[in-house]
C-alpha positions as CSV (number, residue, x, y, z in Angstrom):
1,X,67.2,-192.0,-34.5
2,X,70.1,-191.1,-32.7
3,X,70.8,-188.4,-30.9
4,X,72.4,-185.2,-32.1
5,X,75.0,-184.0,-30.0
6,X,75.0,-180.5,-31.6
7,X,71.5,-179.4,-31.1
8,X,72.2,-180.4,-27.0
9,X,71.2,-177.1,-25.9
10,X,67.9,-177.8,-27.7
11,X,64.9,-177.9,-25.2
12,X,65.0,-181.5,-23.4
13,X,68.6,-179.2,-21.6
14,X,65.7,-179.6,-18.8
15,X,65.6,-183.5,-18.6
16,X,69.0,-185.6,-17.7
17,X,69.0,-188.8,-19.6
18,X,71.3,-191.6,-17.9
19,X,71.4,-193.9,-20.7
20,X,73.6,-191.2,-22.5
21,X,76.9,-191.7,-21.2
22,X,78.2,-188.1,-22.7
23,X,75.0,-186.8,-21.5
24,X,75.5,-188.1,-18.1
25,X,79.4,-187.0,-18.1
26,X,78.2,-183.6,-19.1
27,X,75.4,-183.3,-16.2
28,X,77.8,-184.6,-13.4
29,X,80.7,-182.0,-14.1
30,X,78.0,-178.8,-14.3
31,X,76.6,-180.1,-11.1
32,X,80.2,-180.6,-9.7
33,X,79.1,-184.4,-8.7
34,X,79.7,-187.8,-10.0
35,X,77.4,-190.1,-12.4
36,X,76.7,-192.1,-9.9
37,X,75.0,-189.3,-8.1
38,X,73.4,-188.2,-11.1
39,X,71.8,-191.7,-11.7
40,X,70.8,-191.9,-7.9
41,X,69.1,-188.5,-7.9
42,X,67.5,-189.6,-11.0
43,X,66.0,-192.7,-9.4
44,X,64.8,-191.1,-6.9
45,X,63.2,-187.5,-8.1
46,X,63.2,-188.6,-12.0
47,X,64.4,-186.7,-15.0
48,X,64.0,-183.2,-14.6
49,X,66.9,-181.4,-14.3
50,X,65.3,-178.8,-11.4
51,X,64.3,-181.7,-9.7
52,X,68.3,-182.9,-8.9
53,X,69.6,-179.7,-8.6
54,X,67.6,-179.7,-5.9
55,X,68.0,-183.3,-4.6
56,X,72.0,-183.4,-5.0
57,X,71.5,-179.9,-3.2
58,X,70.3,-181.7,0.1
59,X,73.5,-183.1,1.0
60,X,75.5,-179.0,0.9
61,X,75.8,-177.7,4.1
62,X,73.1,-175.5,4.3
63,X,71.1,-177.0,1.7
């Protein structure tokens, strides 16, 4: 089953999934990056949304 693009502010909002390329367009432009960065940060802290937030943060000045 594919997914549904209009139930995506359904509950997995908290988990970025890479292999979605509107999913991973959408996720870099709310966290003002690139997918490249969003796929990186995904390697390295996994899926959960909090968890790049907070890795992508690092790199801010004061981060």
């Amino acid at each position: 089953m594919s997914d549904d693009k209009s139930k995506s502010q359904g509950q997995d909002r908290q988990r970025i999934n890479v292999h979605q390329d509107y999913e991973l367009r959408d996720w870099a432009k709310s966290l003002n990056t690139t997918p490249d960065r969003i796929k990186e940060a995904v390697q390295a802290v996994g899926d959960r949304a909090e968890n790049v937030r907070e890795y992508l943060g690092r790199d801010k000045p004061g981060g």
